[in-house]
C-alpha positions as CSV (number, residue, x, y, z in Angstrom):
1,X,85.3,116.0,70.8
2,X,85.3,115.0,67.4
3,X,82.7,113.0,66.2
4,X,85.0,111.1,63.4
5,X,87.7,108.9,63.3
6,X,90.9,111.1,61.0
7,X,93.2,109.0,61.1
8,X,94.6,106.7,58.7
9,X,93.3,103.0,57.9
10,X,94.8,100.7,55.5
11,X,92.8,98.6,53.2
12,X,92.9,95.4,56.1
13,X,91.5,98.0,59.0
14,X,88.7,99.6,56.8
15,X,87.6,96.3,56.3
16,X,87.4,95.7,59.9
17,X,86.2,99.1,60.4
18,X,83.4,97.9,58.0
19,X,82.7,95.2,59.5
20,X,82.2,96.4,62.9
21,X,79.9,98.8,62.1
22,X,77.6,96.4,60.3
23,X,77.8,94.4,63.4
24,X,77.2,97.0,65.9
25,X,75.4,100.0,64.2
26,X,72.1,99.3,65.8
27,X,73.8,98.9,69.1
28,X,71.4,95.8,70.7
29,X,71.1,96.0,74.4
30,X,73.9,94.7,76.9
31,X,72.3,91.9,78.3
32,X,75.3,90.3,79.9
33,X,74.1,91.9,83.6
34,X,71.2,89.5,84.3
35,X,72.1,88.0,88.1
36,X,71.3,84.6,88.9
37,X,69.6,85.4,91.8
38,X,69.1,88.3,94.1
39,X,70.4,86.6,97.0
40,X,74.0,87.3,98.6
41,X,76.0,86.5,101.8
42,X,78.4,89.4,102.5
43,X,81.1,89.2,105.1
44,X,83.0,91.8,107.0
45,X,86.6,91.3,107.8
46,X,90.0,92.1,108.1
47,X,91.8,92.1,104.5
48,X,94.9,93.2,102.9
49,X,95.3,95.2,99.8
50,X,97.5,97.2,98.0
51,X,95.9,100.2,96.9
52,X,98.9,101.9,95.0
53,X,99.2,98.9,92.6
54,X,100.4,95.2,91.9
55,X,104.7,97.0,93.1
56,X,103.3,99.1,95.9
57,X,103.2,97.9,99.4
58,X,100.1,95.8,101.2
59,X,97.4,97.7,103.5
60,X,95.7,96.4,106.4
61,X,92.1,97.6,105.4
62,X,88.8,96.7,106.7
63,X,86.8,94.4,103.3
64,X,83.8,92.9,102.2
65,X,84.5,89.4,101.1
66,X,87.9,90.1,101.3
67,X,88.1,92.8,98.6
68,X,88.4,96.6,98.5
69,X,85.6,98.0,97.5
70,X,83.0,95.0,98.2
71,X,81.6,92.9,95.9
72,X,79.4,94.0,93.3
73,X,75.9,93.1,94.4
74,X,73.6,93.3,91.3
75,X,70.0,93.1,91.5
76,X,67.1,93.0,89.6
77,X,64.4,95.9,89.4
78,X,60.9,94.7,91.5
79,X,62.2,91.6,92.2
80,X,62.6,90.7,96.0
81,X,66.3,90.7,97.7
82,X,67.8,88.7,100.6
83,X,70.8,89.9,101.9
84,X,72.9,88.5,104.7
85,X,75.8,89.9,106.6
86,X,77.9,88.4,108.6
87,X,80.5,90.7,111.0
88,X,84.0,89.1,111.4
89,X,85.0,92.1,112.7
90,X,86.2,92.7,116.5
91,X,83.4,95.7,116.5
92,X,79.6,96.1,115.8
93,X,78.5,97.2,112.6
94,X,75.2,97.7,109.8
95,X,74.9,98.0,106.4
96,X,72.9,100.7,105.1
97,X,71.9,100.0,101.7
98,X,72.8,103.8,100.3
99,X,69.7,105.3,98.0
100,X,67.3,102.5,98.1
101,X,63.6,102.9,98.8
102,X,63.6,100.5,101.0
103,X,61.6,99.5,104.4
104,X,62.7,101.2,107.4
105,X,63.5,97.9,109.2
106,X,66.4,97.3,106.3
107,X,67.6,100.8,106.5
108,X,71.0,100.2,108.8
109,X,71.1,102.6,111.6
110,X,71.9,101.3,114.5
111,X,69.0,101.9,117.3
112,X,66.6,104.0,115.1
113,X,66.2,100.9,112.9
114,X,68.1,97.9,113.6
115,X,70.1,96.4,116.6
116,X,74.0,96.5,115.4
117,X,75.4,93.6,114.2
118,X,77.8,92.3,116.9
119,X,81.3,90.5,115.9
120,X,80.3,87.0,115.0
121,X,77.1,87.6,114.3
122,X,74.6,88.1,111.2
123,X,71.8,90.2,109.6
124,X,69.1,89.6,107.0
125,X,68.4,92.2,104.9
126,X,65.4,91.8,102.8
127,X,63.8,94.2,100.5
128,X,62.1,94.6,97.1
129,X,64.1,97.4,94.9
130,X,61.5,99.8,93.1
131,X,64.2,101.3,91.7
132,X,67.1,100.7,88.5
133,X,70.1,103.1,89.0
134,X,73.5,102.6,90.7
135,X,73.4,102.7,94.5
136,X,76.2,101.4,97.2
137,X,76.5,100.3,100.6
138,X,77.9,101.0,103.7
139,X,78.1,100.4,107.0
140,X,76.5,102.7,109.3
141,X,77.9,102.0,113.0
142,X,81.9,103.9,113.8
143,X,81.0,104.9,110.0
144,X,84.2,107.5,110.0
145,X,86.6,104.5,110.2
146,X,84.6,101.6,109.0
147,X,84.0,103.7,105.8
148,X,87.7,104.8,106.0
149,X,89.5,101.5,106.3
150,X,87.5,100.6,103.1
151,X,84.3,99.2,103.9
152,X,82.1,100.1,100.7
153,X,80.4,98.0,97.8
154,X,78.2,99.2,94.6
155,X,75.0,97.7,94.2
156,X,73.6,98.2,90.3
157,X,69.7,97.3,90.0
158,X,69.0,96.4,86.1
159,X,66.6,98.0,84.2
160,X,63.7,96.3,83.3
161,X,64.4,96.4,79.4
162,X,68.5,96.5,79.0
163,X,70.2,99.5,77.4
164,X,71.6,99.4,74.0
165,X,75.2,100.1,75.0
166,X,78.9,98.4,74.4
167,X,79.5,98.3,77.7
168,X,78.0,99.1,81.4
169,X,81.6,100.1,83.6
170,X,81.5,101.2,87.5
171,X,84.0,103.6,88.6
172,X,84.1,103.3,92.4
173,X,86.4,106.4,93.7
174,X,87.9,106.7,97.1
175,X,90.1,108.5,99.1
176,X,93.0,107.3,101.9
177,X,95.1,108.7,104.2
178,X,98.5,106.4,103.7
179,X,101.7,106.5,105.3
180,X,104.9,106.0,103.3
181,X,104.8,102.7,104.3
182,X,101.3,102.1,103.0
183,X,99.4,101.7,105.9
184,X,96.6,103.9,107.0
185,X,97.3,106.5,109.1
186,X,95.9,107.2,112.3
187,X,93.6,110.0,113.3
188,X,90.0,109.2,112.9
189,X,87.6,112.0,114.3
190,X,90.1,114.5,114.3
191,X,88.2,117.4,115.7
192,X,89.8,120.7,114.1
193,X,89.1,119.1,111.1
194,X,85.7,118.0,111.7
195,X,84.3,121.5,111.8
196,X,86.1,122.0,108.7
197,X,86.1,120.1,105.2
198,X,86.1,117.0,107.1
199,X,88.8,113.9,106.5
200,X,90.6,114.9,103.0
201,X,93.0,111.6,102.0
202,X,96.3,111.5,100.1
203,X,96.0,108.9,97.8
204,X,92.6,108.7,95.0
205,X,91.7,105.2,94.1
206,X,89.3,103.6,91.3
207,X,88.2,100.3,92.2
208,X,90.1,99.8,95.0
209,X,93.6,100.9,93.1
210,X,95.5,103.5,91.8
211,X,94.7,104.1,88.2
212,X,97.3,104.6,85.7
213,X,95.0,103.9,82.3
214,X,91.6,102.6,81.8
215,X,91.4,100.6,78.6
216,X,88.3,101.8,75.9
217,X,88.0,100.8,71.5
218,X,87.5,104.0,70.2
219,X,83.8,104.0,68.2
220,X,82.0,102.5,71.9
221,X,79.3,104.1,73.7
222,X,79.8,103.1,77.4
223,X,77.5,103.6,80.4
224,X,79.9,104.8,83.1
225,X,78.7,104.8,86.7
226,X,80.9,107.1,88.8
227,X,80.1,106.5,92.7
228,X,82.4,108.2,95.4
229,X,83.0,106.5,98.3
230,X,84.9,108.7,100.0
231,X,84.8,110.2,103.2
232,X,84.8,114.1,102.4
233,X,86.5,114.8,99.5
234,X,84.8,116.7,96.5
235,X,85.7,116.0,93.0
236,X,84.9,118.0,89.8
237,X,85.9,115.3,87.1
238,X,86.7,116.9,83.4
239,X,86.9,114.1,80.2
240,X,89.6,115.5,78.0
241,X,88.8,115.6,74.6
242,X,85.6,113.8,75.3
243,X,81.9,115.4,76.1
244,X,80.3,112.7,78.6
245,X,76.7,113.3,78.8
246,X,74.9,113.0,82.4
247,X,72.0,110.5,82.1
248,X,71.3,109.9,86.1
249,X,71.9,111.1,89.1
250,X,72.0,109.1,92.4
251,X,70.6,106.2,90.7
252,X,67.5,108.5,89.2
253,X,67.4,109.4,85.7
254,X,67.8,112.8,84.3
255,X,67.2,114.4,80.8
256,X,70.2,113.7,79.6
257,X,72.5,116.8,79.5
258,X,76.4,117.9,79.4
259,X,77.7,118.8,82.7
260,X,77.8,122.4,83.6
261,X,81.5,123.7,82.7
262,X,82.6,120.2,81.3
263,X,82.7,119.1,84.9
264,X,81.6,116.4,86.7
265,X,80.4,117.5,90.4
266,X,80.6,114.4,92.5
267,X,80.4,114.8,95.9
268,X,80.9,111.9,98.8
269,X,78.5,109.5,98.3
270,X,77.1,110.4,94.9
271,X,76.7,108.4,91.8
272,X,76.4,109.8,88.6
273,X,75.7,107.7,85.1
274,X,77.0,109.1,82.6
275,X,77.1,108.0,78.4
276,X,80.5,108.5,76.9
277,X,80.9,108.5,73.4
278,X,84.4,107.0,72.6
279,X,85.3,109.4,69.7
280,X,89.1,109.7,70.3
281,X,91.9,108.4,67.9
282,X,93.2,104.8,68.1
283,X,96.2,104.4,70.3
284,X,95.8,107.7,72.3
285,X,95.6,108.6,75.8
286,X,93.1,111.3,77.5
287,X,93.6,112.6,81.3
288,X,90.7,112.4,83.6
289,X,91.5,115.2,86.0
290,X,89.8,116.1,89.1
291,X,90.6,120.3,89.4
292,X,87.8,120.6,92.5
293,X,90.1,121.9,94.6
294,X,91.8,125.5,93.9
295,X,95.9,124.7,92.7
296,X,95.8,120.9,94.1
297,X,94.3,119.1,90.5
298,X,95.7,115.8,90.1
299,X,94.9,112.8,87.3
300,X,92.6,110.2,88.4
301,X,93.5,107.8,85.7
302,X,93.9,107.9,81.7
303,X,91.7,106.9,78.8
304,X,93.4,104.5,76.8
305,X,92.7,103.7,73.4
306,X,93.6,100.3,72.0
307,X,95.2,100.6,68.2
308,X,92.5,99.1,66.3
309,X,90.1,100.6,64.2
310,X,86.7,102.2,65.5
311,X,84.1,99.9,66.0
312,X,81.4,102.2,64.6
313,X,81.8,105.0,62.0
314,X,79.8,107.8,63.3
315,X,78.2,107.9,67.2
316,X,76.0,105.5,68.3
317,X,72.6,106.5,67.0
318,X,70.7,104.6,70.4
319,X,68.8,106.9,72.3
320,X,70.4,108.1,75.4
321,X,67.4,108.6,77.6
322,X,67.4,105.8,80.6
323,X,63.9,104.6,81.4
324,X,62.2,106.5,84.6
325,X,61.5,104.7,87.9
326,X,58.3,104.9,89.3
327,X,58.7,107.8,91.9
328,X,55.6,109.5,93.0
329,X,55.5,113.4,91.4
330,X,55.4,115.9,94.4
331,X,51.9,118.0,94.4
332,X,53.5,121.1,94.7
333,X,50.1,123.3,94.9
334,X,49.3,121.1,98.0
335,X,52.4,121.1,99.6
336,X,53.4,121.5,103.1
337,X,57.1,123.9,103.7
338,X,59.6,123.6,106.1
339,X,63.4,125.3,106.4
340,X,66.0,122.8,107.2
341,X,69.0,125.4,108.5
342,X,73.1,124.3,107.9
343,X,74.6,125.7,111.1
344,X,78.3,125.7,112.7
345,X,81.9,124.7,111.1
346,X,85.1,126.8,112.0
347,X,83.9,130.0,110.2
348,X,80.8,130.5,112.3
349,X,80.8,132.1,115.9
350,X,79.7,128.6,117.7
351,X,82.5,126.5,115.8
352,X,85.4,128.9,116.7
353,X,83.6,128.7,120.5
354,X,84.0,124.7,120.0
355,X,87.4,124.7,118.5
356,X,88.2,126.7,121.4
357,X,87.2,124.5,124.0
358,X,88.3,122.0,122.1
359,X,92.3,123.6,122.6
360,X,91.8,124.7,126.1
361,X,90.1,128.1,125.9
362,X,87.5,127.0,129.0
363,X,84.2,127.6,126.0
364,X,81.9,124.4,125.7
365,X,80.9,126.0,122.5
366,X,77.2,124.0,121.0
367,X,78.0,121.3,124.1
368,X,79.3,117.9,124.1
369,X,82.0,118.9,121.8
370,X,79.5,119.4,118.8
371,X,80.4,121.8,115.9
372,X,77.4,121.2,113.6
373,X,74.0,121.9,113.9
374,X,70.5,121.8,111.9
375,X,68.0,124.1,113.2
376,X,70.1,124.7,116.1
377,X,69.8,121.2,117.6
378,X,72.5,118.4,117.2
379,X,72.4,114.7,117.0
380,X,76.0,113.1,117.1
381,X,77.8,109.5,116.0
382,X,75.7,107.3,113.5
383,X,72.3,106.6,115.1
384,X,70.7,105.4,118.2
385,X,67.9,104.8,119.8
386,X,65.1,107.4,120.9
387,X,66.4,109.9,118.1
388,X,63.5,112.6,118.5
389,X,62.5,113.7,114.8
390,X,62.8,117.7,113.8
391,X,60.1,117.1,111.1
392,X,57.1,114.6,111.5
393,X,54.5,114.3,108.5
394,X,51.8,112.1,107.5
395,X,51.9,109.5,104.9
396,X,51.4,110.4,101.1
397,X,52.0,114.5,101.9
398,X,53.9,116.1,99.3
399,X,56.9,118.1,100.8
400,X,58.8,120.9,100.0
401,X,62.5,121.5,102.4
402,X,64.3,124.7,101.9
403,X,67.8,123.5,102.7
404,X,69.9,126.7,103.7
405,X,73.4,126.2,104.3
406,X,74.5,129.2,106.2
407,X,78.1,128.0,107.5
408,X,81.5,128.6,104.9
409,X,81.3,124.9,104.0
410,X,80.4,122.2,101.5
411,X,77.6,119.3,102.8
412,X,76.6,116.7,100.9
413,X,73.2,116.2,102.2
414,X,71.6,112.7,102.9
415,X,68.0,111.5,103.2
416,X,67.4,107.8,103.9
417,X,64.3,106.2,102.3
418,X,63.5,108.5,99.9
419,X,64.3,110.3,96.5
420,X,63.7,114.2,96.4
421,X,63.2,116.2,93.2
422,X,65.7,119.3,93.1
423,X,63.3,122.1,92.1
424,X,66.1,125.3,92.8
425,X,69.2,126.2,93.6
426,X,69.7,129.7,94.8
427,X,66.4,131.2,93.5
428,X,67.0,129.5,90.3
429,X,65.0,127.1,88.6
430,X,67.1,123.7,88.5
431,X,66.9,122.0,84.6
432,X,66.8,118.3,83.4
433,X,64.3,117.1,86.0
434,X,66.9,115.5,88.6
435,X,66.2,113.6,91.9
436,X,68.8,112.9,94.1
437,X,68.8,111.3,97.6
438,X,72.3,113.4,98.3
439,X,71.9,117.4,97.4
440,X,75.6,119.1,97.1
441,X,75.4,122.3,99.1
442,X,78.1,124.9,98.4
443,X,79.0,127.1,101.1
444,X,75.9,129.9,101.2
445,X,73.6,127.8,99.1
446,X,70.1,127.7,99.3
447,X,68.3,124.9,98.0
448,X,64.7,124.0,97.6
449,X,64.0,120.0,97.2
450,X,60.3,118.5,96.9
451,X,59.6,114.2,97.6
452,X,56.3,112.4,98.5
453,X,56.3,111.1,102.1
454,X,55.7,107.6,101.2
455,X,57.7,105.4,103.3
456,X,57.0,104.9,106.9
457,X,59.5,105.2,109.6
458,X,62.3,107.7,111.3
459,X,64.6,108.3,108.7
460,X,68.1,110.1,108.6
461,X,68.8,113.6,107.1
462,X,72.7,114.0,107.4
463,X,75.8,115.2,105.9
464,X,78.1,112.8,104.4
465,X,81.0,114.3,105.2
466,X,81.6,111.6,107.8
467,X,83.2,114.2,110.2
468,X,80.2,116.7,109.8
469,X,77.6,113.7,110.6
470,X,79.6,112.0,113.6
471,X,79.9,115.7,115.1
472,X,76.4,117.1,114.7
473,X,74.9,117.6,111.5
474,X,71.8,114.6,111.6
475,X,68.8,114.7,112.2
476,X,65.1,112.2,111.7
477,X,62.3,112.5,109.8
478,X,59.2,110.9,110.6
479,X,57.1,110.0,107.8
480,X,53.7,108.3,110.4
């Protein structure tokens, strides 16, 4: 990337360009995010939308307040939240509020922590955030189509003290599977491809649209949260002519480092913060690409820089380190082990027994149609009551979960309740300090994650690969 402006400036734009920087060199903190309050009443209903832009036809999708994604819910960092959703839908639903440390009571799953929310009715939600970072929510009841007809929000806790950047952007990414004629196409739960990658869409949107260009002044730093919303699909998100440095992951900041290969690994339900450095030339345009999967890369959207002259000289000069939340540090010398084994899928002897009972070869395969497993037990759909934990541990232990993923694919791993310090990957020591509440498990991987059992209750461990959690791979912890 280069880190100065070679183009040309006339006498008028230097003395803009001059100006600009003597405005902005010391970069003062946004404070523009303050909310007025931490309260929010959030309905579920029916909407219309047309996700392929302002010519492209309209989609019946599933919305919060009427929009795709939700309304941004913003709030503030140890300040106490109230919540209320109300279901205009003809089904039951929850909202789990996706990263949060939050009580179990608020956490969403239907039976193991809440009743559902039937159609006309509402639910308060009520909790005190310890944490700043970008989170989302989601509802956690029929979560393959709820999620899939476009029920998602962000929620952005502020920081204490506001960072010195330009400006603070979200990037919510999502997936669909769209007819021609714009409307989504049938075929939730699909089981062949449940025990495989899970349900890949057609159509990649960024806040609820197709993206041609995403407007930037070159000379900005910009906090870019990236969250993906999608049900299954992967991305590996590369900046052309731009070096974006990662500064949190899952809400949880990290030293703040490049991304390994110039790529951004963000996989469903995972946020990443990064800083970008606008350092390209006036009037240009630089693909965002997403190359995850082998021959099938496509353009998420472009960055587009206005003509005028570069609001800064040289890069920002702010630090880029985000302030830490207040997680407890695991006590690894004290610590108590446990294997967490990722069984089943397509590729593995019980899957192909599954798939062929599933097509009429006589095998029941795991049982009950299943195709996932951890430890060799399954727990199906989204939640219910009388879930029997695999794990049970006393309040304030440190643990340390080996997380082996022995089946051909990927699993995005999801803990409720809790944040959990990735100390390995593989047998390798992982760098920058990260904490994530959803680990990215390549085929084969082995991963070894430490967190402080601090928060009472039963609290889901599942893939979010919708398909992978509705047919078998969940399970509870029980922190007593």
């Amino acid at each position: 990337m280069n880190r100065e402006y070679n183009g040309r400036l006339s006498r008028r734009g230097l003395l803009q360009a001059s100006a600009g920087l003597l405005l902005t060199a010391t970069l003062p903190p946004l404070r523009a995010w303050a909310a007025s309050s931490n309260e929010y009443r959030i309905v579920a209903e029916a909407g219309r939308a047309r996700l392929a832009g302002p010519n492209g036809p309209e989609t019946d999708v599933w919305t919060y307040d009427g929009t795709v994604p939700g309304p941004l819910v913003r709030l503030r960092q140890g300040e106490p939240a109230r919540l209320v959703v109300e279901n205009r839908l003809d089904q039951e639903t929850t909202v789990h509020w996706h990263g949060i440390r939050l009580p179990n009571a608020m956490d969403g799953v239907p039976g193991l922590t809440q009743p559902p929310i039937g159609p006309g009715e509402s639910y308060v939600y009520e909790f005190t955030p310890p944490d700043a970072g970008t989170f989302w929510y989601h509802p956690h009841a029929n979560s393959l189509e709820q999620l899939g007809r476009g029920l998602a929000g962000a929620v952005i806790v502020e920081e204490r003290d506001p960072v010195a950047v330009d400006r603070d952007l979200l990037w919510l990414l999502a997936d669909w599977r769209l007819k021609e004629t714009g409307e989504i196409a049938s075929g939730f739960g699909n089981r062949m491809e449940a025990a495989m990658s899970g349900h890949v869409g057609n159509t990649v949107t960024l806040n609820g649209r197709v993206s041609e260009t995403e407007s930037f002044r070159a000379g900005e730093r910009v906090r870019l949260r990236l969250l993906n919303a999608s049900l299954a699909r992967i991305m590996a998100l590369r900046f052309e002519g731009h070096r974006p440095m990662i500064v949190a992951i899952d809400g949880q900041p990290c030293d703040p480092h490049e991304p390994e290969s110039g790529r951004v690994l963000l996989g469903p339900a995972m946020r990443v913060d990064l800083m970008l450095d606008l350092q390209g030339e006036p009037g240009r345009r630089y693909d965002v690409v997403d190359d995850f999967y082998d021959g099938l890369s496509y353009r998420v959207t472009q960055l587009a820089y206005d003509e005028a002259a570069p609001i800064r000289g040289h890069v920002a000069d702010a630090p880029l380190e985000l302030p830490r939340n207040p997680l407890p540090e695991p006590d690894l010398a004290a610590a108590e082990r446990h294997t967490l084994t990722l069984q089943g899928g397509m590729m593995s002897m019980a899957g192909m027994s599954s798939m062929n009972g599933m097509m009429g070869g006589g095998m029941t395969g795991m049982g009950d149609g299943t195709v996932w497993a951890i430890n060799g037990q399954s727990m199906t759909g989204d939640g219910h009551a009388g879930m029997e934990p695999a794990l049970t541990f006393q309040r304030g232990c440190t643990v340390v979960l080996e997380l082996r993923n022995e089946t051909a694919w990927w699993h995005p791993m999801h803990v409720h309740g809790h944040s959990l310090r990735l100390l390995s990957r593989n047998g390798q020591p992982v760098p920058h300090h990260q904490w994530q509440d959803t680990v990215l498990m390549a085929p084969k991987d082995v991963a070894e994650v430490a967190f402080v059992a601090d928060n009472p209750g039963d609290w889901m461990l599942h893939c979010h690969v919708i398909d992978h959690q509705m047919s078998g791979m969940m399970t509870v912890l029980r922190v007593v």
